[in-house]
C-alpha positions as CSV (number, residue, x, y, z in Angstrom):
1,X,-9.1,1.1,7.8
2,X,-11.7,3.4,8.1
3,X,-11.3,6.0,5.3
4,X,-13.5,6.3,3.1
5,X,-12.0,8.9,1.0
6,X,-10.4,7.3,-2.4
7,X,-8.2,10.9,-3.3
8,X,-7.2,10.4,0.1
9,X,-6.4,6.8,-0.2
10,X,-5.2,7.2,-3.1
11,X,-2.1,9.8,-1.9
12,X,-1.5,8.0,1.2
13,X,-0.8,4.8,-0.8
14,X,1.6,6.8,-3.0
15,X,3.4,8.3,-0.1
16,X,3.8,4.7,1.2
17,X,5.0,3.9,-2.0
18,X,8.2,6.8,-1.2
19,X,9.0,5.7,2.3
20,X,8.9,1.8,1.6
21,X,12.8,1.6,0.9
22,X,13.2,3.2,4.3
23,X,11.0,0.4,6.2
24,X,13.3,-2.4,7.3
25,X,12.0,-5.6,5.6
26,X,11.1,-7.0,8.9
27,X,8.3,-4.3,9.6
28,X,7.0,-5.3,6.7
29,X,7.0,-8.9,6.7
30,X,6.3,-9.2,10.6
31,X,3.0,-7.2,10.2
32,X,0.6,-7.5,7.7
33,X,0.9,-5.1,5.2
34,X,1.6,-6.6,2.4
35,X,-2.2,-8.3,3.2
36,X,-3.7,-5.2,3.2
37,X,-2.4,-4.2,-0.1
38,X,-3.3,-7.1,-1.6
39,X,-6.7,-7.6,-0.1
40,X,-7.9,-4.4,0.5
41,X,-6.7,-2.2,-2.4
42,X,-5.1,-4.4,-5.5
43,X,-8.9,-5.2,-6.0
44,X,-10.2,-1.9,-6.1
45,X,-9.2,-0.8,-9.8
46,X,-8.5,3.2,-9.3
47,X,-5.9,1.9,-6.4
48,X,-4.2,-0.9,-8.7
49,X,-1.4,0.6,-9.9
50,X,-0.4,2.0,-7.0
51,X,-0.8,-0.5,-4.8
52,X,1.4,-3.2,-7.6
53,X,3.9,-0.6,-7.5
54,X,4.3,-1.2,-3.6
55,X,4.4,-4.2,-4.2
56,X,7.1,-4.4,-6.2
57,X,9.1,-2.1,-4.2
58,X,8.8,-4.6,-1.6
């Protein structure tokens, strides 16, 4: 939440991306994640990609 940093951003949301068949569903779905993809980084273009990526791995 607080970062700043978009390299940083950046890798952390591709590492998600790695470990997201690993989360059980319900992690996912009881938290809000898929939120803050969608509202905090699919509207920032650099993080776009990425973050549809996730997406669709969910």
């Amino acid at each position: 939440d607080k970062s700043r940093h978009p390299p940083l951003l950046l890798v952390t949301l591709e590492t998600l991306l790695r470990f997201l068949s690993w989360i059980p569903l319900g992690y996912i779905f009881e938290t809000n994640m898929v939120n803050t993809l969608i509202e905090t980084f699919f509207t920032v273009p650099m993080f776009r990609n990425v973050t549809l990526r996730c997406l669709t791995e969910i």
